[in-house]
N, C-alpha and C positions, 0 to 999 in steps of 0.2 A: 504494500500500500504506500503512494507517495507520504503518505505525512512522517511516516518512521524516517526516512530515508531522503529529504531535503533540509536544508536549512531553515529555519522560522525566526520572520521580525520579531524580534523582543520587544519591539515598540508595537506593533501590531498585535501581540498577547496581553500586553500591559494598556495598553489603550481600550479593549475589548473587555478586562478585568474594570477599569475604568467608568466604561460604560455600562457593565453589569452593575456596579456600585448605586452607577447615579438611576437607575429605574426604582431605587428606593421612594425616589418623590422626584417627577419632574421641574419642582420649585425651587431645585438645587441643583438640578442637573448639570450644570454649565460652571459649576466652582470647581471641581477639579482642573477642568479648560482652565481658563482663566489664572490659577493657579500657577500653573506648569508654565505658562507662557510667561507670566511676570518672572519666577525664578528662574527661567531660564535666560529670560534679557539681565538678567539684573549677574547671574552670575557670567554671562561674556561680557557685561559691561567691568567684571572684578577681571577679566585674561583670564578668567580658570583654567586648566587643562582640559580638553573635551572629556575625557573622563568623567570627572568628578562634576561638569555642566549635564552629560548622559545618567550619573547616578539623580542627580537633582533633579531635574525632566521626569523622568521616573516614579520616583517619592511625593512629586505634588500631585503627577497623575492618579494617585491611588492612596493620599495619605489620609484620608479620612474610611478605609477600611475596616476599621477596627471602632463606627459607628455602626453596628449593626442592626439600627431601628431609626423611623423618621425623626422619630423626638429629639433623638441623640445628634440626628444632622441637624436639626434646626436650631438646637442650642448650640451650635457651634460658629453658627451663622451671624453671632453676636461677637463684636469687637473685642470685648474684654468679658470672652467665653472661660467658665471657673470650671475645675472638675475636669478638666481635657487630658490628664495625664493616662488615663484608664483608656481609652479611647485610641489614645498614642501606642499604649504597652500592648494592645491589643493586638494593633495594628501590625506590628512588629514581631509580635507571636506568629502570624498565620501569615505576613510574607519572608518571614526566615525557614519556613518550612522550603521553600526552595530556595536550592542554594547560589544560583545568578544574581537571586537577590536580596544577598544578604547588606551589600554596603546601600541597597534602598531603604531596606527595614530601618537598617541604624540610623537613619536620617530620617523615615518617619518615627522612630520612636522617641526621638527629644525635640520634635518642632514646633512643641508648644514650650520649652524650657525660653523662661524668662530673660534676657541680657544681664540683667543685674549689674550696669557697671563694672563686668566680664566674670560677675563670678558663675555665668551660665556659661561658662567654657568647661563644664562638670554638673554631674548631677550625680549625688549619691555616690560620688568617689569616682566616678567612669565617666572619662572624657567624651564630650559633646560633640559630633560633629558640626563644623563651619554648617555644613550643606543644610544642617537644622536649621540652625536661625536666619540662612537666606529663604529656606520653605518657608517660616513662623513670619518673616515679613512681607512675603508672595501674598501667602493663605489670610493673613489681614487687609492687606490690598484688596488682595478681591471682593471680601468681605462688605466693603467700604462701596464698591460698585452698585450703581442703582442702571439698571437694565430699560428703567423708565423714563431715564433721564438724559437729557445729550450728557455726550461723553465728554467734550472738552471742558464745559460748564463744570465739571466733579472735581476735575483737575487739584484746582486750589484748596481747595476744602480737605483734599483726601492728603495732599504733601503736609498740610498741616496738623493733621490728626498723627502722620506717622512721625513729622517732625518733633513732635509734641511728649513723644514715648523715645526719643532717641537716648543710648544708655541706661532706657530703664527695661522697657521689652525688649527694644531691638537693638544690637550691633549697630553704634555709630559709622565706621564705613560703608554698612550695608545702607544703610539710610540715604550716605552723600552717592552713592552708588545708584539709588534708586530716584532719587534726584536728576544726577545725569540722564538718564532715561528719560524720566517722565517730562525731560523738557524738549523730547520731540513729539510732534503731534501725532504721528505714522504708530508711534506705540499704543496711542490712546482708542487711535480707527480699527487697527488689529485687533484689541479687544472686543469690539463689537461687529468684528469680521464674522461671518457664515461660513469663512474657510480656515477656521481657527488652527484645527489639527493640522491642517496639509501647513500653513505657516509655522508652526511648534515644530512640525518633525524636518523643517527646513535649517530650521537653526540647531538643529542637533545630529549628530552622524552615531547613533545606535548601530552596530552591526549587529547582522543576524546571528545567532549559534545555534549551531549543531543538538538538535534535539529529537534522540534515538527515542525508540518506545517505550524505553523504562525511566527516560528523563522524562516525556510527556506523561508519564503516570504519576511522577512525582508533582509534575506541575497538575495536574488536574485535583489529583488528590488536594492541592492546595487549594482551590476555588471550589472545591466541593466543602470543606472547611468552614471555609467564607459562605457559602450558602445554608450549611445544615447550624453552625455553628450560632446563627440568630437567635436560637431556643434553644433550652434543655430538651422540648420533645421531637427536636429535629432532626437531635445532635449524630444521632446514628444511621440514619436512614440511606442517606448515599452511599456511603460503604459497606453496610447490606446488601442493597442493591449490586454495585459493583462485583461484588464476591461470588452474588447468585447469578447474575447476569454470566460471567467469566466463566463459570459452574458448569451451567447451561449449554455456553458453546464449545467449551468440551465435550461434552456429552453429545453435542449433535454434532461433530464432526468437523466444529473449525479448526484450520491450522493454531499453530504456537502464537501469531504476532495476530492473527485476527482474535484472538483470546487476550491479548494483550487490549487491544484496541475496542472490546466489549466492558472491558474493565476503564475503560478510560470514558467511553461514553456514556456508562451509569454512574460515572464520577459530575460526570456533565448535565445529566438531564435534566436534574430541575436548575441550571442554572438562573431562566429566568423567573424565577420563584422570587427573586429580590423583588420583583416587580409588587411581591401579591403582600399586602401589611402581615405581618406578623401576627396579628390578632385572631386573623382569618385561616393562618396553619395552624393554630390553638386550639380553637374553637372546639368545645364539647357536644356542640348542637347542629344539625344542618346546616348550612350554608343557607342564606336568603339567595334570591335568583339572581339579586344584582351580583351580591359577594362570589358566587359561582362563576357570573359573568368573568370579573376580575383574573379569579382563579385557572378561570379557561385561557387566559393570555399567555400563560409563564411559559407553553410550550414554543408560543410563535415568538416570544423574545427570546428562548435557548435558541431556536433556529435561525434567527436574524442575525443574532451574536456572534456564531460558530459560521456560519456563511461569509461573516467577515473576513476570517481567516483563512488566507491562502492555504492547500493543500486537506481542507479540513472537512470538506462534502460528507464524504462517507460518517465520520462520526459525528457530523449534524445531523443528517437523517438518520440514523442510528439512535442518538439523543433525543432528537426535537417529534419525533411520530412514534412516540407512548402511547400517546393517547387516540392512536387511530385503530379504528377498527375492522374488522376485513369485512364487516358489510356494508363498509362507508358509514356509517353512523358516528364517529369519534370524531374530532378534533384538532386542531384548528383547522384542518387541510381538506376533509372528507373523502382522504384517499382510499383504498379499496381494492381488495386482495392483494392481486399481483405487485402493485402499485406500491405496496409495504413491502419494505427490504427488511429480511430475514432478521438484521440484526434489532433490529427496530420492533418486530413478536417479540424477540428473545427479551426486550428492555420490556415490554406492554407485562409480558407474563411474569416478571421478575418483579416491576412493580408492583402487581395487586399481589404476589406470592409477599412481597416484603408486608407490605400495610396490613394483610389479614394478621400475618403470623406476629408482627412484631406489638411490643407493648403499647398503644396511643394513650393519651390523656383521659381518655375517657373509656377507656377497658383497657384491660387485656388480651395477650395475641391469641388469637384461636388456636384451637387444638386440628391434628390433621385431618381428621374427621370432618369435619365442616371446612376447614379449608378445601381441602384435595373436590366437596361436594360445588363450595362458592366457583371454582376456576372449572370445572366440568360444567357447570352451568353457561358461564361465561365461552366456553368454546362450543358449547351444542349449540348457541345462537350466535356463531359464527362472530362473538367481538375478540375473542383471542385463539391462536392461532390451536387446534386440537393436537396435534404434531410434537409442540412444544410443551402442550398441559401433558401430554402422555408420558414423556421424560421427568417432569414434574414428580405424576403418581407412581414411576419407578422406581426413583432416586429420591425422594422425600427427605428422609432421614439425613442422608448425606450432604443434599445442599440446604436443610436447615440447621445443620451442625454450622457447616460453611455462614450463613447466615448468622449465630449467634455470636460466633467466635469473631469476626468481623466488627458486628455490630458493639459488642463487649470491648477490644479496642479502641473504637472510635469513641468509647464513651468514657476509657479511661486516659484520651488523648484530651477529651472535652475538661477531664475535669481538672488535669494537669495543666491546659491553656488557660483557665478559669481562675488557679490559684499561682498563677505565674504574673499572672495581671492582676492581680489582686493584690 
């Protein structure tokens, strides 16, 4: 399969994480942007090394990661936002999980540390990265932007607010640095460009890297993290899934790396689930029609996401047509039989295999018995695939071991992220 076997933009992974981020609430969507773009004028206006201008680009792209609820963005969205440390260490948690980006992590993990008249070159005994407090003066910039407003008109008002904090939040150089910028107009118009990103990834030279199948599991593994990771009752679900799905296509006869690649698109599936409030993957009670509504979207934003991504086809569709059914009846696409690529049954039936058996908020997982009866159901009326339910009732025991033992990790990965931030 290409995607093992090419190179992958790390700007185009990290911008795609980005944009899963901001489907939290599109009333924020556009601060990460914005973001990236000020730190990254502000640190070629310092001669940085492209380097460490590539780690920065980066960090603002996705430093607000470790908000994993709207509340959490919108209080951030306040100039002299309290409490952001948790938020930061979060953040930092779940992009150190892969290792490319680790000198990103470190940079979102102190970007809210204070100037202090320099004694923010440390927190807690462990030196600060610079790239921190060019992000922490970026991420209040932006802050400061009113979207409603002309943009030159903000100007004055907004060099005064950051002038006004210099040596106390912000790095004095970084300030006369952001100064220098802001006194061209072209930086102001950019901001309110349409072509933000394609401008961002002009001023930066990311190379791509070499990302085999067992790095992309690691990377995926990470953004499945970041998606189950919003709740305690979610916390497992993806790598469940992934285990059982991967299970599955051994069982039915895929190769080594298409088994690789079954495990990387049940890491992926519910990506766009950022999209659906957290209250509503909670919920003890039916979904109302509209809340369903919602809920019906997170497949066509996993799909839009992963389409982004050069060499990535196969494990979109793979991912994003869960919810299809082979009589056309499913969602968002109403594709229909043949129309569903095999791996894409394999994730449908791994799905409802995970949510019967595993523990929800409001029960407990069913027993085989009525499982193995729900998904024979479900394949006599032709919404999953009978082929696949059949390896299911064979193998039962074995890929619900696989299942727990999975799920049991992610949950002592969960609580270890939890008291790490904490």
């Amino acid at each position: 399969m290409p995607v093992t076997e090419n190179k992958v933009s790390l700007f185009e992974l990290i911008t795609s994480l980005s944009d899963a981020i901001d489907l939290v609430s599109p009333s924020v969507a556009n601060h990460h942007r914005l973001s990236a773009y000020i730190a990254s004028s502000i640190a070629k206006e310092l001669n940085l090394a492209p380097e460490h201008i590539n780690d920065i680009t980066l960090a603002a792209l996705v430093h607000d990661v470790g908000s994993l609820s709207l509340k959490d963005r919108l209080d951030l969205l306040t100039f002299e936002a309290e409490h952001t440390q948790l938020h930061s260490e979060l953040g930092y948690q779940l992009l150190g999980m892969f290792k490319p980006l680790t000198n990103v992590a470190s940079i979102v993990r102190y970007h809210h540390i204070p100037w202090n008249n320099s004694e923010g070159m440390k927190f807690s005994g462990k030196p600060v990265p610079f790239g921190s407090h060019i992000l922490q003066i970026a991420d209040r910039i932006a802050v400061l932007l009113k979207s409603k407003e002309e943009i030159l008109s903000q100007v004055k008002p907004i060099i005064e607010k950051i002038e006004n904090q210099s040596g106390k939040m912000f790095n004095p150089e970084f300030v006369l640095a952001f100064k220098r910028v802001a006194e061209r107009e072209f930086f102001w118009f950019n901001l309110t460009s349409p072509n933000l990103m394609q401008i961002i990834g002009a001023l930066v030279n990311i190379q791509s890297i070499e990302l085999d199948i067992d790095s992309l599991i690691d990377l995926t593994k990470m953004y499945s993290r970041i998606i189950d990771f919003r709740s305690k009752f979610t916390a497992s679900h993806s790598n469940g899934l992934a285990a059982c799905a991967e299970s599955i296509a051994k069982l039915g006869g895929f190769s080594e790396i298409e088994c690789k690649m079954m495990r990387v698109a049940g890491y992926l599936h519910d990506l766009g689930k950022l999209a659906v409030p957290a209250e509503y993957l909670e919920k003890p009670e039916n979904l109302t029609k509209d809340e369903f509504n919602v809920m019906k979207s997170h497949s066509y934003h996993t799909f839009r996401l992963l389409k982004s991504l050069g060499n990535f086809d196969v494990i979109a569709e793979w991912s994003a047509f869960h919810h299809e059914c082979l009589d056309g009846t499913g969602y968002p696409f109403h594709l229909k039989g043949k129309a569903i690529p095999m791996g894409a049954r394999i994730i449908a039936v791994a799905d409802v295999f995970v949510a019967l058996t595993e523990d929800r908020p409001y029960r407990k997982g069913m027993k085989k018995e009525k499982t193995l009866d729900i998904l024979q159901r479900m394949a006599d009326n032709y919404v999953l695939d009978p082929n696949i339910v059949s390896l299911i009732k064979l193998n039962f025991e074995d890929i619900n071991v696989t299942r727990i033992k999975a799920q049991e990790t992610a949950n002592e990965e969960y609580q270890v992220f939890i008291q790490a931030a904490g």
